[in-house]
Backbone bond lengths (Angstrom), bond angles and torsions (degrees), N, CA, C in turn:
res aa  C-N    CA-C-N  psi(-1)  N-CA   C-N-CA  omega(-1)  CA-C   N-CA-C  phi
1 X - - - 1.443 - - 1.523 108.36 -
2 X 1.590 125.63 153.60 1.323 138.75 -147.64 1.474 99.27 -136.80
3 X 1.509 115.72 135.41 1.518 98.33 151.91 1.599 126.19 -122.90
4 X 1.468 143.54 133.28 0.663 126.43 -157.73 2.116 92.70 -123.20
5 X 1.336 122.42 105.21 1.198 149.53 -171.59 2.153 90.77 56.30
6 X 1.495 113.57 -95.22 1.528 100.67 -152.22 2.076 88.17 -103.43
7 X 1.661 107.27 -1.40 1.694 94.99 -172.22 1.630 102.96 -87.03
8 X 1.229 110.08 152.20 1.476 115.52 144.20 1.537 126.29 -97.32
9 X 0.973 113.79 154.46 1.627 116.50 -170.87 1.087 114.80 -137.83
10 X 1.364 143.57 178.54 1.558 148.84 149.39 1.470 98.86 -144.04
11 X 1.702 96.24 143.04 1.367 102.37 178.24 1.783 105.69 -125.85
12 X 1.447 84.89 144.33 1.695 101.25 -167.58 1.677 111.55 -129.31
13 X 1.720 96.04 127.42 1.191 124.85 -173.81 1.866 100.83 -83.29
14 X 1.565 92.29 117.20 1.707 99.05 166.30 1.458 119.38 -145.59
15 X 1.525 95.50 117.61 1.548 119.61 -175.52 1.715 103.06 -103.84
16 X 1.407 137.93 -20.95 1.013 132.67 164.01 1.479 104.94 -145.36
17 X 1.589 119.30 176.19 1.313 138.81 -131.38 1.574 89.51 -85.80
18 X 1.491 128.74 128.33 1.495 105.78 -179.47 1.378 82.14 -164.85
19 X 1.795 109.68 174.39 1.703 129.59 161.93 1.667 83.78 -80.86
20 X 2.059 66.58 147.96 1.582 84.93 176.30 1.603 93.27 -108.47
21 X 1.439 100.22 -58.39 1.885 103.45 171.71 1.087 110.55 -149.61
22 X 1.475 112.23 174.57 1.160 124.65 -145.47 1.853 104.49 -114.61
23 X 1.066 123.77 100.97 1.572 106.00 -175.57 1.227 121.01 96.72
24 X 1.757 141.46 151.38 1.250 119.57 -126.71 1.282 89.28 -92.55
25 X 1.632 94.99 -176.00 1.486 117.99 -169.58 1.751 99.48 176.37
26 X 1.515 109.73 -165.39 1.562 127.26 168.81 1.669 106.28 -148.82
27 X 1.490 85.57 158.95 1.730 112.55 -150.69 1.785 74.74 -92.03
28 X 1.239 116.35 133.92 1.788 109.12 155.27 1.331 128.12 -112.80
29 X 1.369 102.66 -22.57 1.665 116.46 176.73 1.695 118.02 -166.70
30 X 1.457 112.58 137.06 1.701 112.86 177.44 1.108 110.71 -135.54
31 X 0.961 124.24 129.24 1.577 135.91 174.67 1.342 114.89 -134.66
32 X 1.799 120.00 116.89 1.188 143.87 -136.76 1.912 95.64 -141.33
33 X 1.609 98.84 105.19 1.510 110.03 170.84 1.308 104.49 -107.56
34 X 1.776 102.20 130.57 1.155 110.90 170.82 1.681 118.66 -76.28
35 X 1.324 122.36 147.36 1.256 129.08 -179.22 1.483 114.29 -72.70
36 X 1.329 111.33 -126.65 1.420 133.94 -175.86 1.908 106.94 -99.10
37 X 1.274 94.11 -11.45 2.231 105.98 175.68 1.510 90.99 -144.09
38 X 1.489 97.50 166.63 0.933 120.46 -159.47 2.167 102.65 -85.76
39 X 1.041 116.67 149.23 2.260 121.20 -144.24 1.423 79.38 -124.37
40 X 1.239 78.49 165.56 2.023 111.49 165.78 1.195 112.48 176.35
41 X 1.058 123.36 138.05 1.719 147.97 -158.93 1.438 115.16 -118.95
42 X 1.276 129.43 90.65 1.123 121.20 168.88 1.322 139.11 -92.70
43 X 1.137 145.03 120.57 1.578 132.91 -161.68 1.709 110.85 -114.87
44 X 1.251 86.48 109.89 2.106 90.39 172.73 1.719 103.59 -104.30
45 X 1.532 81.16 158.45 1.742 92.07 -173.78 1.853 86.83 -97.12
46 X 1.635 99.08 104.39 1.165 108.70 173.65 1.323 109.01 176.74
47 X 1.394 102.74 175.32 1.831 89.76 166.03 1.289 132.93 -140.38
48 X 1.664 96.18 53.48 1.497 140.88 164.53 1.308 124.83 -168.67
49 X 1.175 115.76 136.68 1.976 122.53 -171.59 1.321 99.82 -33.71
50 X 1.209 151.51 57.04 1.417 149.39 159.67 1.596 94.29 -113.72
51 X 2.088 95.07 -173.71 1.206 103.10 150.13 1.689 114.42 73.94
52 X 1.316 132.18 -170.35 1.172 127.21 -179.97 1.856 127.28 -76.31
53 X 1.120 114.08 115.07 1.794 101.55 -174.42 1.611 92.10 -99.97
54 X 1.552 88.38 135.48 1.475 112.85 -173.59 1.291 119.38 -90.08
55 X 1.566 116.09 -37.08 1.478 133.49 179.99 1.378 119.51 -143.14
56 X 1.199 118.53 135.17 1.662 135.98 177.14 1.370 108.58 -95.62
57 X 1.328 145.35 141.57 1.453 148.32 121.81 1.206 121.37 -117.10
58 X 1.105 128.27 143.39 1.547 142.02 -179.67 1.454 105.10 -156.43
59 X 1.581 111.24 133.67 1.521 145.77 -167.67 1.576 110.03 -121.21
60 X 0.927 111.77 168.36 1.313 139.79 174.93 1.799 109.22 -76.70
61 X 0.857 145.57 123.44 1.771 137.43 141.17 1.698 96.64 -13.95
62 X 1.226 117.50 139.45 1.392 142.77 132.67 2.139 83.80 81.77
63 X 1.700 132.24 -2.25 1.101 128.65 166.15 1.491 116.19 -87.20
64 X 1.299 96.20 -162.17 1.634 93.37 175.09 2.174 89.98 -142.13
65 X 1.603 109.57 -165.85 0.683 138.26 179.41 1.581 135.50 -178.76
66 X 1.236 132.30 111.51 1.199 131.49 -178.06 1.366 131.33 -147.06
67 X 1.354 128.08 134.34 1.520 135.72 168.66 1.498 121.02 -81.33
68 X 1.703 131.55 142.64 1.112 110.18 156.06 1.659 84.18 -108.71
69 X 1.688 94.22 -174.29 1.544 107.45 -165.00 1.666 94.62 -133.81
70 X 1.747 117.67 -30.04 1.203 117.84 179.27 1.518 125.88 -16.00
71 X 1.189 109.96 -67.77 1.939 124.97 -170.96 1.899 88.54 -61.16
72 X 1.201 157.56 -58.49 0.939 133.47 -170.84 1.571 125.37 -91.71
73 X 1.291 106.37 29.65 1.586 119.60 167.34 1.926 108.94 98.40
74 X 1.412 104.03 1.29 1.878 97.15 -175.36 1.758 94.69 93.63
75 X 1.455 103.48 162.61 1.153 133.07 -168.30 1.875 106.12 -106.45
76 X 1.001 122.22 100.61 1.456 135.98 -172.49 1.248 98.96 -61.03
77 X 1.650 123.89 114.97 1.710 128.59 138.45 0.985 124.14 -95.40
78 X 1.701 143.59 -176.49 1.840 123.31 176.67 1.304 91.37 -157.72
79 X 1.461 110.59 -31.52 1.998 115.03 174.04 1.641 119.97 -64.64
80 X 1.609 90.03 -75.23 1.212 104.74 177.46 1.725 101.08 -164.28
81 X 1.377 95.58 -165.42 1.865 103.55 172.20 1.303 101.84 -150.10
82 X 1.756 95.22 113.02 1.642 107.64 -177.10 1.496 94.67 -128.42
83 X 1.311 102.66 143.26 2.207 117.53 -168.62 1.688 85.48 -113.89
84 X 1.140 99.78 140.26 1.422 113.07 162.32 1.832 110.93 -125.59
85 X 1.075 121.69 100.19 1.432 135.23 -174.70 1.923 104.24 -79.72
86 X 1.217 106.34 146.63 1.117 108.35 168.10 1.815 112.53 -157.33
87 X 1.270 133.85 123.08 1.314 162.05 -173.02 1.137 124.31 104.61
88 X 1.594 96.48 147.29 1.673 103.59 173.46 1.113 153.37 -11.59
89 X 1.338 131.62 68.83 1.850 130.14 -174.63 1.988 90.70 89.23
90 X 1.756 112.40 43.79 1.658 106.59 176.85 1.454 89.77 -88.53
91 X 1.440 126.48 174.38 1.384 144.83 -174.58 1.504 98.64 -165.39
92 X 1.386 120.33 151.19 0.875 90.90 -165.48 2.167 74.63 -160.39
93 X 1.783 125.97 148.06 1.327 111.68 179.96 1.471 109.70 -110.40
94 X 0.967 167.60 120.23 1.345 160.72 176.17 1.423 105.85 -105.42
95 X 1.638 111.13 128.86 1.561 134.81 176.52 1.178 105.90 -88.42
96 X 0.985 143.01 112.24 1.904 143.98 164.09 1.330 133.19 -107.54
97 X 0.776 115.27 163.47 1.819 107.77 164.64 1.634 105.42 -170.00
């Protein structure tokens, strides 16, 4: 865990489709590198690809792509936070709390 002035955070490494956590929280930052094909990152408030998806990203092959959420207070979950990754060699970092 990280602090950046009064937040705490954790940052989470995702190379394939997984829970990130379990129960609410806020999204603070994602940054989504495309691999060797062209990625996209989807995030549902849940804690499995069902249910409501909160955020989209999609990149380029061999680019990247990323949002922070900080300046407008974080990105609200209440279920959970599950990433569903999709392309070749994607990676992708997610900020939480």
């Amino acid at each position: 865990m990280a602090t950046k002035g009064h937040m705490l955070y954790n940052k989470t490494r995702v190379a394939t489709s997984a829970g990130v956590k379990t129960g609410a929280g806020k999204i603070w930052a994602i940054l989504l590198f495309g691999g060797s094909a062209n990625s996209s990152l989807l995030i549902y408030d849940n804690t499995s690809a069902t249910g409501t998806d909160i955020l989209a990203i999609n990149t380029l092959a061999a680019s990247s792509s990323g949002v922070t959420l900080v300046d407008l207070g974080g990105l609200d979950f209440t279920t959970g936070l599950y990433a569903s990754i999709a392309g070749t060699g994607a990676v992708a970092y997610i900020w939480w709390g």
